[in-house]
N, C-alpha and C positions, 0 to 999 in steps of 0.2 A: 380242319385246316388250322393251323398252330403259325404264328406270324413270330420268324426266330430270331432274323434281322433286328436292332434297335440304330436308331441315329449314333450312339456311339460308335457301334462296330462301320457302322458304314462310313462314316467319318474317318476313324482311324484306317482302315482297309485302303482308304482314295488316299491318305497321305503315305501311307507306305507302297501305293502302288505309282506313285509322281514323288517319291522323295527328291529325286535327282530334280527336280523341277523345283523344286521350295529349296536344296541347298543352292541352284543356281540364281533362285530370285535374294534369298539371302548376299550373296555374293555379288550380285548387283546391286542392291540396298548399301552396300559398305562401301563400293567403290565409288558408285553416285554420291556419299555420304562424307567419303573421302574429299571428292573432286570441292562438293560446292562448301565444306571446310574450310578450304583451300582457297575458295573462291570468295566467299564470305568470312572469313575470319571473326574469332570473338575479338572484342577490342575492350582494352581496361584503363581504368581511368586510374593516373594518380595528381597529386595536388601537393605541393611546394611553396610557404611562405613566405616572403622576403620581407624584412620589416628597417623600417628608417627611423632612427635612435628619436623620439618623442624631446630629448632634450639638446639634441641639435641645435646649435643657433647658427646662423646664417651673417658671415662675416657680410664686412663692406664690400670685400672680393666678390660676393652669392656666388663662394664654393659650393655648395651641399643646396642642391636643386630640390624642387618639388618632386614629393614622391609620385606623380607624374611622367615625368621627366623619366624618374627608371624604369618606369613599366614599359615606355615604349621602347627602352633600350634592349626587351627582353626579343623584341623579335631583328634585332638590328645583325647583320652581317659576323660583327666583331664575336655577337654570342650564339648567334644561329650555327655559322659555318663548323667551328671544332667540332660541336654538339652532332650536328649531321654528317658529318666526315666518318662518324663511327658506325653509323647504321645506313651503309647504302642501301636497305633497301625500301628506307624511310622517300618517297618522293616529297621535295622540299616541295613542292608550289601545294601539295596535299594538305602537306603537315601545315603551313603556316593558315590555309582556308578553314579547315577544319580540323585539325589534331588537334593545333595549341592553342588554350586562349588565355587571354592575359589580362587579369582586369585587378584596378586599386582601390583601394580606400581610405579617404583621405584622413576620415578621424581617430583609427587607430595606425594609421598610417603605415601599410602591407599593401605588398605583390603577389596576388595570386596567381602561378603559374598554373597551369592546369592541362597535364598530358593526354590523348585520348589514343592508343595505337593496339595494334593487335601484339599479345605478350605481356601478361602482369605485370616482370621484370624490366622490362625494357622500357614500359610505361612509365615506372618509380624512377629508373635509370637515368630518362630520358632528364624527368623534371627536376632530378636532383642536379644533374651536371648544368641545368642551363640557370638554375637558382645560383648554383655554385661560379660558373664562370660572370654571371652577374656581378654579385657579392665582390669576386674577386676583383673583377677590370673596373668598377667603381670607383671601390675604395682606395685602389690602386692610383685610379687618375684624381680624386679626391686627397690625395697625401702630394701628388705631384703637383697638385694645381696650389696647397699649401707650402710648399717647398719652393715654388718659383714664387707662391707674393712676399713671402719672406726674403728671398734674394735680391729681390725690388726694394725692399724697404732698404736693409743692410746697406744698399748701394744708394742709396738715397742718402741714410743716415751719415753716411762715411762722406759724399758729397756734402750734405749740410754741415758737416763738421771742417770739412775743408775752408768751404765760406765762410765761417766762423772763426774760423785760425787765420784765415785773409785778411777780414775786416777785422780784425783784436790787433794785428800786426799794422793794419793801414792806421787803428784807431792810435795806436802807442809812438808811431812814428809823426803824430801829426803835431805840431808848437801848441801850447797851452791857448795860445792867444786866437788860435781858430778854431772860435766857439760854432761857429754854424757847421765846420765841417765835422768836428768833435761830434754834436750832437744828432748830426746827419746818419753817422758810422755808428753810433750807440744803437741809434734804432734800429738799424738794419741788422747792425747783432743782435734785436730783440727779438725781431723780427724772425730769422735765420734759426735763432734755439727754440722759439714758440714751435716752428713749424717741427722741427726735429723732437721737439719733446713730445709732441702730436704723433711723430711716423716711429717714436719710441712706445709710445703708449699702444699704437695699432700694431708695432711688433711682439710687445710681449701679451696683446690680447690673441693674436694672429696662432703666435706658440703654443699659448692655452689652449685654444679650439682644436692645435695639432694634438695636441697632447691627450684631450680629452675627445675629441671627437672624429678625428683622423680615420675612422672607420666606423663610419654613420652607420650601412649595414649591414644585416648579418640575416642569416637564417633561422627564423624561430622555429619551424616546424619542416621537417625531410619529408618525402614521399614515402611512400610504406608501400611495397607487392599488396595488389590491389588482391583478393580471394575469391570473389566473384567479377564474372566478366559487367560492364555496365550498359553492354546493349541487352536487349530482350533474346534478340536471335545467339547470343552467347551465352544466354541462361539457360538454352536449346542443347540438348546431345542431337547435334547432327547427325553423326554415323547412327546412332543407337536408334535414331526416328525412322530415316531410312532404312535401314533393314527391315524396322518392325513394319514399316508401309508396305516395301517390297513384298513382305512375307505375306501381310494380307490379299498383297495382289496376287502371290501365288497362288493361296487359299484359293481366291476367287475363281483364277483362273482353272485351277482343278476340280470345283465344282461346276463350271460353267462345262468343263469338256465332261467328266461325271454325269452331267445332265443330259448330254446329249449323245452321250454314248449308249444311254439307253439297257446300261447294267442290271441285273434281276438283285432285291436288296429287299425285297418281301414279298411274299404271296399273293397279298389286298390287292396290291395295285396290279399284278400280273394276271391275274382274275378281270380285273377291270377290262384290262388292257386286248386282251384275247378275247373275251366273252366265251369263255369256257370254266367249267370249273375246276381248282385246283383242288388234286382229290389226295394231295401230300405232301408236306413239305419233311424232308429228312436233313436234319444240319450235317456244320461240317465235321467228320470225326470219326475214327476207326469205327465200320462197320461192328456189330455184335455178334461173334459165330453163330449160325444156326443152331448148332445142339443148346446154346445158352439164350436165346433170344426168348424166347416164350417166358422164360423166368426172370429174366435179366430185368431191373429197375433203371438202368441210364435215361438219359433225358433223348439217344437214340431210338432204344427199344419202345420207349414210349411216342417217338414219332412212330413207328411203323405199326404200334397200336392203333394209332388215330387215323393214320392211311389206311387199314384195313377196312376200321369203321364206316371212312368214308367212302371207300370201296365196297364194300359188303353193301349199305344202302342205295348206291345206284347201281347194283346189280340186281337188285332186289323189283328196286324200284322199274329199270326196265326189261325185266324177266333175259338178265344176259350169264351164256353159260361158258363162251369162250373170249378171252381176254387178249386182248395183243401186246405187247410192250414193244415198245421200239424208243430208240433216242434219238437225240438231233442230231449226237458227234458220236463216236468211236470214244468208250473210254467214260461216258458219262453214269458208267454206273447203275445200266439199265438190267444187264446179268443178276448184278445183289441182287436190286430189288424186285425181279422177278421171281428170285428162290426163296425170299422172305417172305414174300405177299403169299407164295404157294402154299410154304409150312406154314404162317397162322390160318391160311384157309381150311388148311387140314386138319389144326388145332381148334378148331370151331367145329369138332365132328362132319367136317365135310371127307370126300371123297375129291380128291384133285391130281388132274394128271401134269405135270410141268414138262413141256417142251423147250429142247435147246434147240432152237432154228438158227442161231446164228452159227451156221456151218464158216465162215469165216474166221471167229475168235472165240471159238468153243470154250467157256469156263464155269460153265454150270455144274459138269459132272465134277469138278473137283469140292465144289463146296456141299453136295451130297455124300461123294465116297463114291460113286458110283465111276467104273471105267469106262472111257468114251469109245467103247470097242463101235457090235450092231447097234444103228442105231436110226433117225430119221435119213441119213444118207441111201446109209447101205437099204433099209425100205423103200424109197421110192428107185434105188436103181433096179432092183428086184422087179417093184413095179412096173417098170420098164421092161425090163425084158418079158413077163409074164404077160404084158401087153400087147408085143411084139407077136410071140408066140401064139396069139389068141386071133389074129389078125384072119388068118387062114380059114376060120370056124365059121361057118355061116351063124346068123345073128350073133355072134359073140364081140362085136367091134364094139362095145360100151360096157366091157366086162368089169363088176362091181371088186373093185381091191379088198373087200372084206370076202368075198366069196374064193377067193382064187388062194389069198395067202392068211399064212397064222401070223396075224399081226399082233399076238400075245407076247410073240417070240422079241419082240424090239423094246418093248416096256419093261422096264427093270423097277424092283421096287428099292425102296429107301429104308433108313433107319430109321424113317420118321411115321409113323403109322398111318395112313389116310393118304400119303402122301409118294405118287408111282411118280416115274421122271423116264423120258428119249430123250436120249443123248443126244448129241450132231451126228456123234460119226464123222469118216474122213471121208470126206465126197471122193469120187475119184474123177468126176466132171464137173461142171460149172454148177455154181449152188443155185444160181439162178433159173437155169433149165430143168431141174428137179423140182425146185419151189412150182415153177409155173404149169407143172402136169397137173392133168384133174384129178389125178389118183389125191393130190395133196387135199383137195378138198375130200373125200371120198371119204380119206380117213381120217380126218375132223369130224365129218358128220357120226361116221360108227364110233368115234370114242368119246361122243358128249351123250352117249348115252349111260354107258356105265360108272360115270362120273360125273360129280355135279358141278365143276369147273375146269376147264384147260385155260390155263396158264400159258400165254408161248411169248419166249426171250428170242426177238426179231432183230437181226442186224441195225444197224443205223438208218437213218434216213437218207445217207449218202448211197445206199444201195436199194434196189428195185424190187427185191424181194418183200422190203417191208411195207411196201404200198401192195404188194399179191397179199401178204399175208394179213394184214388188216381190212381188205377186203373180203376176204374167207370170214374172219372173227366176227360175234357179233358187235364185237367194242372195240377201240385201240385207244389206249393211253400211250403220251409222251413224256418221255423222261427227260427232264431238262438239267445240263448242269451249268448252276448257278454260276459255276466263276469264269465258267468260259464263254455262255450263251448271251446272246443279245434282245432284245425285245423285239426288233426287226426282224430279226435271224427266223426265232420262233414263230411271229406270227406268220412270214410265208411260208414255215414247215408246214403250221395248222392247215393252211390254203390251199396249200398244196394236196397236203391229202385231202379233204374235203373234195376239194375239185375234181379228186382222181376216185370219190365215190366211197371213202372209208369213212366208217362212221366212229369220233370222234368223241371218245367221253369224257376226256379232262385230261390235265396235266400231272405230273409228278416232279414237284421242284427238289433235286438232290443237292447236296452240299453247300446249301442256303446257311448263312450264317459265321463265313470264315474271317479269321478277325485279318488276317494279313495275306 
């Protein structure tokens, strides 16, 4: 017994027989893969710096606020809303909890915006327009809020100057000799130009600060398309995990039903399994012609070596001279190797006679050359009527088929030496009703004499003939084919005959070992 099966072949064999089941778990793996994608998004981060001019100074107006002050401005309406207006399908109450966070630093004095959303692009996108609309509505109200103290002052100054031209006028129209009201008026023009010299000095400081610092400010550093996602589950190929999962669960799944389908995939275990012995395993692959099998080196002809061997010793071993084959199915291949077993038996200097019993799907005589004319048929319908005919005779009613006919006449010999062959024949009545006359036994008994083995290729197990004829035989072998049989199947074949009194000497596993 030669074990031909390996864990590869059986492996690859389960997935080309469920492919359609591994492309269907793939295709669910992607679409799952797809959905929670979809669901979960990768989210990317980008970061936008805002920075307030370090030489800023802070008029007496405290135009230019603590950089403070802007950070909180980053989530205010005025800069939120444009910003969100572009990306509905940004949820604002989201974005402002979690998306965006806003934080400063007071001693190099920067705003970090900080975007977190699903889309590299839109991330960078996100944090540059609200840096930008920042920047912009600041500086902007920082040049206005300049522009109006300066309008204050101007109208200030131009009132002081008024007052001024007042009292110089009240002072010039007043008599020399009204010293108290004279000296009244001087000071209040002192008065009047100190102050004005003061809202002159804070206008052209006021200028400067316009001029110099009118856009405190600016963006030191833009967002950049973030390259990797910055959650973990966005460092994840979603689709590509899914499938690979799916696919394993396929895997499994096809092993699990594999397992318990109960597939023939080695010998060992089929032995085990039966408690019978496996007396051959033949892989899978064009048979060897008979006229070349004896010579032939393939890794076929060398199974049906080892079948022999192993056949020769339990025949040996229980002094057995007629041999039964039968299979579990139609088609399993039991013909070959009845006509193989026959010609090495013959090629071992034996003397073997090979019978075609399987009057149902006669194919033995073509792999000898022999025509299926006279044959096991046409002999027992003979037998039949020379039974008939004898019926009449006093003590003739158990008249012996070798006494009565030339059953020479039905045995044809082969091109192969050692080696005679009966045909089937074309029944012209039911096969079953000729298998089950005594004459069939009759002439069993007379032809293990002048041979040292019969050989008989028995229909399937689907028909009743092969539980007669294995009953007649001293042995019967089953011929199992591996790619169709089941371990269930077989063992109540075994059961079956046994129970029905055939005696049972092992298995023959055919087309063991098919990769696909």
């Amino acid at each position: 017994m030669r074990k031909v099966d390996t864990p590869m072949k059986v492996l690859v064999r389960s997935l080309v027989r469920w492919f359609w089941l591994l492309i269907l778990s793939i295709v669910i793996g992607f679409i799952v893969g797809s959905v929670v994608k979809v669901l979960v998004p990768a989210t990317y981060q980008s970061v936008a710096y805002v920075q307030l001019s370090t030489q800023a100074r802070t008029s007496q107006a405290q135009i230019i606020q603590p950089i403070a002050v802007y950070a909180t401005d980053v989530t205010s309406d005025a800069v939120l809303n444009p910003v969100l207006s572009r990306y509905p399908q940004i949820d604002r109450t989201n974005f402002i909890a979690k998306q965006l966070v806003v934080t400063y630093d007071a001693p190099s004095q920067t705003v970090q915006i900080q975007v977190t959303v699903p889309g590299a692009k839109i991330s960078a996108a996100m944090a540059n327009q609200l840096a930008q609309l920042l920047v912009a509505q600041q500086n902007a109200a920082i040049q206005a809020q300049y522009t109006k103290a300066l309008q204050l002052l101007n109208a200030r100054i131009a009132d002081e100057q008024k007052q001024i031209n007042l009292l110089s006028q009240q002072y010039d129209n007043t008599p020399p000799t009204s010293t108290n009201v004279l000296t009244q008026l001087d000071n209040q023009i002192q008065q009047e130009r100190t102050l004005q010299n003061n809202d002159i000095a804070t206008q052209q400081a006021l200028t400067t600060e316009q001029a110099l610092y009118g856009s405190p400010l600016s963006i030191v550093r833009s967002a950049t398309v973030a390259t990797k996602p910055s959650s973990i589950i966005g460092l994840i190929p979603i689709t590509s995990v899914m499938v690979v999962v799916f696919l394993v669960l396929g895997i499994v799944v096809v092993a699990i039903i594999e397992q318990s389908a109960g597939r023939i995939n080695e010998a060992y275990g089929l032995q085990e399994k039966l408690a019978v012995p496996v007396l051959g395993t033949l892989r899978w692959t064009t048979p060897v012609a008979l006229q070349a099998l004896s010579a032939a080196q393939t890794p076929y002809a060398e199974d049906c070596r080892m079948m022999l061997a192993d056949v020769l010793f339990q025949a040996e071993t229980e002094h057995i001279h007629t041999i039964a084959l039968t299979g579990t199915r139609s088609g399993a291949g039991t013909s070959t190797i009845a006509a193989e077993l026959a010609l090495l038996l013959s090629q071992s200097q034996r003397q073997v006679l090979l019978i075609d019993a399987n009057m149902y799907q006669p194919s033995i005589h073509t792999l000898v050359s022999v025509p299926n004319e006279a044959g096991l048929a046409k002999m027992l319908e003979e037998a039949r009527t020379v039974r008939v005919n004898s019926l009449g005779i006093a003590n003739h009613s158990s008249v012996d088929l070798a006494d009565r006919m030339m059953l020479d006449n039905f045995i044809c010999p082969t091109p192969f030496p050692g080696l005679y062959f009966l045909p089937a024949g074309k029944p012209r009545t039911s096969p079953s009703d000729l298998v089950n006359m005594p004459e069939m036994g009759q002439f069993l008994k007379w032809a293990s004499h002048p041979v040292d083995f019969i050989i008989i290729d028995c229909p399937s197990l689907e028909h009743s003939e092969a539980h007669v004829l294995g009953a007649l035989s001293d042995q019967t072998m089953i011929v199992i084919d591996a790619t169709k049989d089941r371990l269930k199947f077989v063992a109540n074949s075994k059961n079956d005959l046994m129970n029905a009194g055939v005696k049972l000497s092992g298995v023959i596993v055919n087309k063991l070992g098919r990769w696909i």
